[in-house]
N, C-alpha and C positions, 0 to 999 in steps of 0.2 A: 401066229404070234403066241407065247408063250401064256396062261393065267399068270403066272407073276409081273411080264413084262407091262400085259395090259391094264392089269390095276394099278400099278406104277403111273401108265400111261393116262391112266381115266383121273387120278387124285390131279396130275399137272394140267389136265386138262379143267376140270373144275375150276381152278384156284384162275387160268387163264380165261377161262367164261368170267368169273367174278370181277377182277379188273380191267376185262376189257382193253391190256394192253400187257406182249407178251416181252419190252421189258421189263415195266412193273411187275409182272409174274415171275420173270426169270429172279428178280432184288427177293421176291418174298420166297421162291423154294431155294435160293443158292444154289441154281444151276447159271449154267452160260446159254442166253439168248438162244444162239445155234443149235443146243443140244434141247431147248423147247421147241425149236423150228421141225426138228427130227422126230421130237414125240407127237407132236400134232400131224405132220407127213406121215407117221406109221399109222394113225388114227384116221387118217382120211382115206388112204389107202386100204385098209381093214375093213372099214364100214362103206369104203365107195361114195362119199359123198362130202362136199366141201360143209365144214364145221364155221366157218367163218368167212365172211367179208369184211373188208378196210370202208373205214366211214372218218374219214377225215384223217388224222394221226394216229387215230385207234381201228379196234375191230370191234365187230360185233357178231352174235349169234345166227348163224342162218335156221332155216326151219329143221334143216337134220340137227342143226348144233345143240338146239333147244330139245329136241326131245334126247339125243346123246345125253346132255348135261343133266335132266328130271332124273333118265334112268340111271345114271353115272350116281347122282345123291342119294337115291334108292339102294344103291349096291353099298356105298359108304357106310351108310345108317346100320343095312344089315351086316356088314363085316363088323360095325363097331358093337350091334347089337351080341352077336353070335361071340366074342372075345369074353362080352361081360356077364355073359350067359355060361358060358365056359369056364370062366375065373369063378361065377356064385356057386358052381355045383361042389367045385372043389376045394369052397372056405367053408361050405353048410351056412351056420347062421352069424352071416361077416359080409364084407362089402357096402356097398353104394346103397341108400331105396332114394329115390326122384317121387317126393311127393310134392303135390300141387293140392291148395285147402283153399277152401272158400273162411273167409274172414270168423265170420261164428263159427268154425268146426276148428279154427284155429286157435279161438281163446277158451273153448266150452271143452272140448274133449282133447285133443290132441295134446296138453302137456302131458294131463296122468296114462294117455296112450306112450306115451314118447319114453314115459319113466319107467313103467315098467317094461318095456322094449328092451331100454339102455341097461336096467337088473336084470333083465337073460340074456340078453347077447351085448355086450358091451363094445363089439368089437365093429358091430355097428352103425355107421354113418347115414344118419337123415340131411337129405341133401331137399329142403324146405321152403318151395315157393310160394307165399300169399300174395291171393290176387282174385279178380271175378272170375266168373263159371266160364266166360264166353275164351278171355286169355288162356286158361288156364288147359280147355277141351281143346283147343286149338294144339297146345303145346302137344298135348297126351298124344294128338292122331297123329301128329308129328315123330312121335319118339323120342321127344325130350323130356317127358316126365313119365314113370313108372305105372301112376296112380297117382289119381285126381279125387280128393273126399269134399262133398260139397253135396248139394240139392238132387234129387234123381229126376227121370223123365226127361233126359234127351233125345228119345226115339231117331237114335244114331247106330245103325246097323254095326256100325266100326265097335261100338263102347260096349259093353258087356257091365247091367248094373248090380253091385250087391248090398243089399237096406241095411241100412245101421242102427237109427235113430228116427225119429219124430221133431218136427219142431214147428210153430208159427211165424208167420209171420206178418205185422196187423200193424195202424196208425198211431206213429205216438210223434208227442209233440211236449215243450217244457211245461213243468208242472205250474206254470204262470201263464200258458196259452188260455186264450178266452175259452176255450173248447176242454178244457184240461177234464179228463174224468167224465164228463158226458156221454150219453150215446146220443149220436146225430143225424138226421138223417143223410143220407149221401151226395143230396146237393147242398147241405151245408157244408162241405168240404170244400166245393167248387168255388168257396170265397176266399180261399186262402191261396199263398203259395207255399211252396213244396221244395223238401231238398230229398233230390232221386238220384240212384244209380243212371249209370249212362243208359240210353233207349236200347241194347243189344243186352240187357242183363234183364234175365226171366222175373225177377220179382215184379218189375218195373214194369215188365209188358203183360204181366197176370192185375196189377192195377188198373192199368189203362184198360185192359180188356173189359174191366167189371164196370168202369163208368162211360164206356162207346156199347155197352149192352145195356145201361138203364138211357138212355139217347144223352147223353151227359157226354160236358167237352170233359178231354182230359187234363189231369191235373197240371195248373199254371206252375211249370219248377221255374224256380230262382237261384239255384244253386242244383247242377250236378257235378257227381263224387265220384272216384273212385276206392275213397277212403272209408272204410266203414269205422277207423278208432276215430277217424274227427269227425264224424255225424254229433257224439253228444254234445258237445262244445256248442259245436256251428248253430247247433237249435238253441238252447238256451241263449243263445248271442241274438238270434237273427229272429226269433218266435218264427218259425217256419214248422209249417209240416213233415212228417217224412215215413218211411215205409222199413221197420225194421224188424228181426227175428226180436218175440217178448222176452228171450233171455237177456237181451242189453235191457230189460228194466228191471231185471235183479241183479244185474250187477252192482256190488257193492261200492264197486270204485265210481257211479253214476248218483250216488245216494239216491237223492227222490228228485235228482232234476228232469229226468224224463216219466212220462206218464202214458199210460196207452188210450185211444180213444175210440173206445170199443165199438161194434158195427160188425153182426157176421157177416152182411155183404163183404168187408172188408178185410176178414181175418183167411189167409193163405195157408192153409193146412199141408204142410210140405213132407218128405223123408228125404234125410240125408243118406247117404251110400258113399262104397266104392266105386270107381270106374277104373275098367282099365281097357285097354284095345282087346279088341275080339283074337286077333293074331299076334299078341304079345307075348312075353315072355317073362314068368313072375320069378322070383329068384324066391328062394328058402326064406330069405330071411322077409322077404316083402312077404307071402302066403303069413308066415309067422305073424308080421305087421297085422295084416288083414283080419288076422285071427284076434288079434287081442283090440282092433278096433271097433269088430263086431261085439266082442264080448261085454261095451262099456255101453250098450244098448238101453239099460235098468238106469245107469248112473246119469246119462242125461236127458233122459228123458225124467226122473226125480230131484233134480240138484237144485 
């Protein structure tokens, strides 16, 4: 079989793993039924091994089909990979970068990163998802985002980290909480409730950790977020605790409704960074990125 006929053969095969029904496969590529019937035959014939069994009106994956189809996505990613790797060398600093930011690296640093980006290579496209650390590394090991800037220490062999920044992250609660401005001790926390990231987001489980080390339950949440712009709201609405980077309490647009409630126990000394795949591929213009995202190291760590 040919390498053109086969990739040909491995994309129809894909899209027919996916719906699980080869004429619904045939509506979505515009081929005719028959002529998937044939590319799947050349495929089971090639590899020797039946790709699929019938489970009522549909098919489904057998165990060759399932590893065909992993390695088949494998092969896509990198053909798509190696196209946009190929197109960045030959724009220099132009094309695509696939960032993924964690919410504070997305209001704190990354406009005046972004601006002066846009004043050297204008030609430039940030393609910009905010979201947690745990979505967002997920994406990365995937191939769907370039570079992940957010929190370091994932002790993920795939990720390769590079430090940017400094930042805390410590207890604050409305500046009308009974606790407001106090330092308390740590089982005075344990009276309250809490508004947390979901339990797979590292701030949340570096919390928990420090109050299942003093024999302390963990914190009672009443609200969990995925939102870190509507945390300021939700606390002054709801006088609830919550666990967030001390730059949301200079933020200007927060005036003095939030307050921190200080406690080293309880203050999270973090560094922000790059990540990118350890076998990835950085385009001119991302390195370029990277460069000017380290450079702004002074600026937020003083702002």
């Amino acid at each position: 079989m040919s390498i053109n006929l086969q990739i040909r053969d491995l994309v129809y095969f894909i899209k027919v793993a996916e719906l699980g029904h080869l004429g619904r496969a045939s509506e979505a590529l515009h081929i005719s039924q028959s002529a998937l019937s044939k590319c799947i035959d050349r495929l089971e014939s090639a590899y020797d091994a039946e790709l699929f069994e019938r489970v009522g009106r549909g098919i489904r994956l057998t165990d060759a089909g399932q590893l065909l189809r992993d390695r088949s996505l494998l092969i896509e990613r990198m053909l798509d990979e190696t196209h946009r790797q190929t197109a960045s060398l030959g724009k220099g600093l132009a094309g695509t970068i696939r960032v993924g930011a964690a919410a504070t690296i997305a209001e704190y640093l990354m406009p005046r990163a972004c601006r002066l980006l846009q004043e050297e290579a204008p030609a430039v496209v940030l393609d910009l998802q905010i979201g947690m650390n745990d979505v967002l590394h997920d994406a990365l090991r995937k191939g769907l985002l370039d570079i992940v800037i957010g929190p370091l220490g994932t002790q993920d062999e795939e990720l390769i980290e590079q430090p940017i920044a400094g930042d805390d992250v410590v207890v604050v609660a409305s500046a009308s909480h009974p606790l407001a401005g106090r330092e308390v001790p740590l089982q005075a926390l344990c009276d309250y409730r809490w508004l947390l990231s979901a339990p797979s987001v590292a701030t949340r489980q570096w919390l928990e950790g420090v109050f299942r080390s003093h024999n302390l339950p963990a914190p009672q949440v009443a609200i969990a977020t995925s939102s870190i712009a509507a945390v300021p709201n939700l606390l002054v609405e709801t006088g609830l605790l919550s666990f967030l980077s001390r730059r949301n309490l200079a933020d200007p647009r927060h005036g003095s409704g939030l307050v921190e409630i200080p406690n080293p126990l309880t203050t999270m000394a973090r560094r922000f960074g790059v990540l990118h795949r350890a076998e990835g591929y950085l385009s001119p213009a991302t390195r370029r990125f990277i460069d000017i995202l380290q450079s702004q190291d002074r600026d937020l760590n003083h702002s």
